[in-house]
Structures are given as structure tokens and as C-alpha cells.
C-alpha positions in Angstrom: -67.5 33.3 32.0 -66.4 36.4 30.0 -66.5 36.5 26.2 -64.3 39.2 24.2 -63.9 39.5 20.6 -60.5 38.8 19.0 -58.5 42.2 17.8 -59.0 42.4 14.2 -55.3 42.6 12.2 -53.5 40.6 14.5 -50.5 38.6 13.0 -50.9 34.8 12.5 -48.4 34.4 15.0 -50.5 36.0 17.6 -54.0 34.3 16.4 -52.2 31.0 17.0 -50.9 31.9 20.3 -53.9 33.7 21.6 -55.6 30.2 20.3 -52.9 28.4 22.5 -54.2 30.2 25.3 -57.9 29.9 24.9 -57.1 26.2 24.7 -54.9 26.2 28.1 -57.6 28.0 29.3 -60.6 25.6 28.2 -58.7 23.1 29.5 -58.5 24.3 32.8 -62.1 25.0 33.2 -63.2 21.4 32.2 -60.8 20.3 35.4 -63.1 18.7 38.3 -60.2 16.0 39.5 -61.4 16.1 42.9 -64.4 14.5 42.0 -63.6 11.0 40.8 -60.8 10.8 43.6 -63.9 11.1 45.6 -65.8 8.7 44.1 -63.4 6.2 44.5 -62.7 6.8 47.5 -65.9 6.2 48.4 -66.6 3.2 46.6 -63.2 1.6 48.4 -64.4 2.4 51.8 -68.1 0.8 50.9 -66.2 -2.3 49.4 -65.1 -3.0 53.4 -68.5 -4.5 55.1 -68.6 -6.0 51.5 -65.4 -7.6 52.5 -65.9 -8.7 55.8 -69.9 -9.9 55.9 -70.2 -11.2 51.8 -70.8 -14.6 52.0 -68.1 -16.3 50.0 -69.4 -17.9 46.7 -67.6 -20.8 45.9 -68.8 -20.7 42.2 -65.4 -22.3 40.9 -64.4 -25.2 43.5 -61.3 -23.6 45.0 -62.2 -24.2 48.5 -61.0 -26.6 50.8 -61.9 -27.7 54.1 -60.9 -29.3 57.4 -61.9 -29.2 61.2 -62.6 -25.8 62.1 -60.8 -24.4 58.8 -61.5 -23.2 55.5 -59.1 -22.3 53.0 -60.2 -21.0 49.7 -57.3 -20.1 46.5 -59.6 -17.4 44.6 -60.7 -14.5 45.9 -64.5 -14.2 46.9 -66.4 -13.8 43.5 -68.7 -11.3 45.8 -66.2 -9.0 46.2 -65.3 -8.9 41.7 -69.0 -8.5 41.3 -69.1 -5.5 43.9 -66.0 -4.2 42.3 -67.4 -4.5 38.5 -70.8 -3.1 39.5 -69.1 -0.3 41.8 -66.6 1.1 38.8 -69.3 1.2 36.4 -71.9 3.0 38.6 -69.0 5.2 39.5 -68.1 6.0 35.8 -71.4 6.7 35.5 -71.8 9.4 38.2 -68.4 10.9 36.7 -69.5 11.0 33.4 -72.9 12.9 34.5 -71.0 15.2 36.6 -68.7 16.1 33.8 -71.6 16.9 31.5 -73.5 19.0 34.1 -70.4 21.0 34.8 -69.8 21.7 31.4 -73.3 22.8 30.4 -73.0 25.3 33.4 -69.7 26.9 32.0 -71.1 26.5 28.5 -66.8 25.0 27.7 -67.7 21.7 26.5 -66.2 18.3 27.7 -63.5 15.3 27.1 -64.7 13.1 29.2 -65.6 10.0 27.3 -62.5 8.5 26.4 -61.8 8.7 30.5 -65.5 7.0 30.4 -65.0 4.7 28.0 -61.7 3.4 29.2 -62.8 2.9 32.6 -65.5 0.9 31.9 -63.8 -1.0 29.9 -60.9 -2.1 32.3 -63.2 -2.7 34.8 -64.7 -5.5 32.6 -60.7 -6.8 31.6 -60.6 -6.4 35.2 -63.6 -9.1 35.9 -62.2 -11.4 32.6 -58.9 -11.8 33.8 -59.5 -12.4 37.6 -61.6 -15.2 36.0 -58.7 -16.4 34.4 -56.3 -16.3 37.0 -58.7 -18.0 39.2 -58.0 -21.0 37.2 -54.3 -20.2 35.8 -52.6 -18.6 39.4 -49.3 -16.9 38.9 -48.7 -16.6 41.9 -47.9 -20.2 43.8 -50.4 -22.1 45.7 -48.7 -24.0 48.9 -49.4 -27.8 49.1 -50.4 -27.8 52.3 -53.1 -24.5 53.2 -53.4 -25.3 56.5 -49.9 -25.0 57.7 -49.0 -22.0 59.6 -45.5 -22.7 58.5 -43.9 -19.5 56.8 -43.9 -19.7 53.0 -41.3 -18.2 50.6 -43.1 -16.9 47.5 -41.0 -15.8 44.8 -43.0 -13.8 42.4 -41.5 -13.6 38.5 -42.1 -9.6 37.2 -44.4 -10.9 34.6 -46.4 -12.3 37.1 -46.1 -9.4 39.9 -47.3 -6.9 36.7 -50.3 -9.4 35.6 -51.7 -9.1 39.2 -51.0 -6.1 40.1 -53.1 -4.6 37.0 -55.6 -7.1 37.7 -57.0 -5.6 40.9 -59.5 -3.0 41.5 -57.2 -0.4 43.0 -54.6 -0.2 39.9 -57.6 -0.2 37.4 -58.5 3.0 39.3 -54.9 4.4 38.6 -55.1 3.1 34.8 -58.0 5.5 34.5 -57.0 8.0 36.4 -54.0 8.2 33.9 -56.5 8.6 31.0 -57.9 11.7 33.2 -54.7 13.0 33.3 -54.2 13.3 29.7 -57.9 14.2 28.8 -57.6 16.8 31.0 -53.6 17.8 30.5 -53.1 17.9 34.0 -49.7 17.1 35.4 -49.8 17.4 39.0 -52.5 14.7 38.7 -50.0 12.3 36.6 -47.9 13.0 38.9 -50.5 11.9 42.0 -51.8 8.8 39.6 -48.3 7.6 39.5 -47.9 7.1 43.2 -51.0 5.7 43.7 -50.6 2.9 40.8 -47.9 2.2 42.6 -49.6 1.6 45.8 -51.9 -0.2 43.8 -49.6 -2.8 42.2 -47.8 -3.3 45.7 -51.4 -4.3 47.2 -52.7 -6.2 44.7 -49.5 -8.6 44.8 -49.7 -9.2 48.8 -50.5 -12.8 49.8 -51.8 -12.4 53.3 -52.4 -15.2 55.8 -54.1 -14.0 58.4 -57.2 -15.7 61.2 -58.7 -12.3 61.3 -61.8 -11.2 59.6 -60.4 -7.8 59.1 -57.5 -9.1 57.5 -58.2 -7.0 54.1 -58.2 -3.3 56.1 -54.8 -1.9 54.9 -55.7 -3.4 51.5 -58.5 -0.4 51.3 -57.9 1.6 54.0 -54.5 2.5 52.7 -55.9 3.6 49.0 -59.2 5.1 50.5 -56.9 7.4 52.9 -54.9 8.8 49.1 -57.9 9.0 47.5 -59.2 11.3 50.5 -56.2 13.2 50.2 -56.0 13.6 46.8 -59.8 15.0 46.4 -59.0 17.7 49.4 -55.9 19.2 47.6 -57.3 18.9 44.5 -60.7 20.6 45.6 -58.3 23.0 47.0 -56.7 24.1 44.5 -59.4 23.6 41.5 -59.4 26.0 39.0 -61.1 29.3 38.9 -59.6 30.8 35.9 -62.3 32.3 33.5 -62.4 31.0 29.6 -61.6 34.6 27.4 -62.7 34.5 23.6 
């Protein structure tokens, strides 16, 4: 980190631009994106033996049963309590990376509003599956047990609800929060594309025998996640703060 004293008599035009450029600067050397992408990443891959070996908690009755079957309208409350406990924990690592970064480079940090905001979708994220456990948007068929093919017509009020509601878009909500704490536009950029994947896989209905019939639901984010920390640990910044 280099420190140089500002040139005595400069215009107010050029203190307010050399201030611009401090600014760009500090701004810059608070970036650590590739960090949460990793995070996250890591936490979706984890959330797979979650998926296949939780036992399923039928804490709200949605379950139904016949020979050899079991057919169950909610998802498995196991999973929304890994997912809560998993976005907090990661939020917290974040938040303590952050800090230690920024006591190193003595530039001091943003990061709480990405904090804050985080946290706090993860628990909207944990009310309103709640909720929709109880209210579905998306139709239930009468019979569960048919292996006849369904035609599901979702309404875009509903497609949006639960597409925000699942764990992967509340990652992209945040990530957009990073993005402007951090003024970063290739990662808006990035954050848009994967809240897309998001939505689209937290609106697929699947209806499947197999055990591992949630893979593409993680392994799809997990592998843009991946991706996304690599180029971004690539390319972080090395640019020095000048005062």
C-alpha cells in the first residue's frame, strides 16, 4: 500500500477528481468476489448427501402413502433447515473474511449491508417456504401416483414467488447487493445470469423414481459458482490505494 501527500494548490476541480480516483481505487482494493462465489459453491455441493440421505420430516402432513410409494407436496423441511443454517454460517465466514482483508490493507470495508441483507433473505427465505407449503402456487395433481404426464401452467406471479423463494436465487439476490457494495459490474453482470439459472430451477416440478433426482438442481449452480470464483480469483485486483 503506498501513501503520497496531496499537491498543495491544486484546483477544486482537481481535488475532487483526484478524490474520484482514490475512491475508484478504495473500491477496488476492498474487492474479494471470488470468495463468496466460493462459499456458495461449496455450501451447494455439501447440500447434495443432505439431499439424498436426510430423512424426510413430515412436520406439516403433506405426505401420502400407498404400496410401495410415498408421495410428499412440500419439500423436505431438512433440506430448508440445512439451507437457513448453511447461508448464515456462510455470511458469517464472508463477513470475517471481509474484515480480515481489510485490516491487512488498512482500506476499510462495506460489507455489512451485503451481510445484513443476506441473512435476512435467508430467513424470508425459510418464512415463505413455510407459507407456500400450506398456500402452493404451483398446482398439486389429484392423483400423485399416476405416472400420467401432467400439464402445469404456471401464472408469472407465481413462477416469480418461487423462483425467489429457493436457496439458489436468494444467493443471486445477495450477490446483487455485493455488486453494488462493491461497484463492480462484471459481477452484476455474472449475478444476472445466475439469478436466472436460479429462478428457472427453483420453478422445475420434477417426477422422477430416482434418488438422485435433485443433481442438476445443484450441480448446475455449484458448476457457475466454480466458475465464477476462478475468473474472478483470476482477475482480482492488485491495484495499490494512492493518498
Amino acid at each position: 500500500m503506498a501513501h503520497e501527500s496531496v499537491p498543495q494548490g491544486n484546483s477544486p476541480h482537481e481535488l475532487l477528481a483526484a478524490l474520484r480516483d482514490l475512491t475508484r481505487q478504495v473500491r477496488v482494493a476492498q474487492r474479494g468476489t471470488w470468495f463468496p462465489l466460493l462459499v456458495f459453491a461449496t455450501i451447494t455441493l455439501v447440500a447434495i448427501p443432505v439431499y439424498r440421505y436426510a430423512p424426510y420430516l413430515d412436520l406439516f402432513g403433506t405426505c401420502r402413502s400407498s404400496p410401495g410409494h410415498r408421495v410428499c407436496a412440500a419439500p423436505n423441511p431438512a433440506d430448508l433447515g440445512y439451507w437457513t443454517v448453511a447461508l448464515v454460517l456462510a455470511y458469517a465466514a464472508i463477513a470475517g473474511f471481509y474484515v480480515r482483508k481489510s485490516r491487512r490493507r488498512g482500506v476499510g470495508t462495506l460489507i455489512r449491508p451485503y451481510v445484513v441483507v443476506g441473512v435476512a433473505l435467508a430467513v424470508l427465505m425459510t418464512a415463505v417456504s413455510i407459507w407456500l407449503t400450506f398456500h402452493p402456487l404451483l398446482p398439486v395433481p389429484a392423483d400423485p401416483f399416476s405416472t400420467d404426464p401432467v400439464q402445469i401452467e404456471v401464472g408469472p406471479a407465481a413462477w416469480l414467488i418461487n423462483g425467489l423463494a429457493s436457496p439458489l436465487a436468494v444467493i443471486g439476490l445477495a450477490l446483487l447487493v455485493l455488486a453494488w457494495v462493491e461497484r463492480h459490474w462484471a459481477l452484476l453482470a455474472y449475478t444476472l445470469v445466475y439469478l436466472a439459472i436460479g429462478m428457472v430451477q427453483g420453478n422445475q416440478v420434477i417426477h422422477s423414481s430416482s434418488p438422485w433426482f435433485f443433481l442438476p438442481y445443484l450441480l448446475v449452480p455449484a458448476a457457475v459458482l466454480l466458475l465464477g470464483a476462478a475468473v474472478f480469483a483470476l482477475f482480482r485486483p492488485t491495484a495499490k490505494v494512492r493518498a
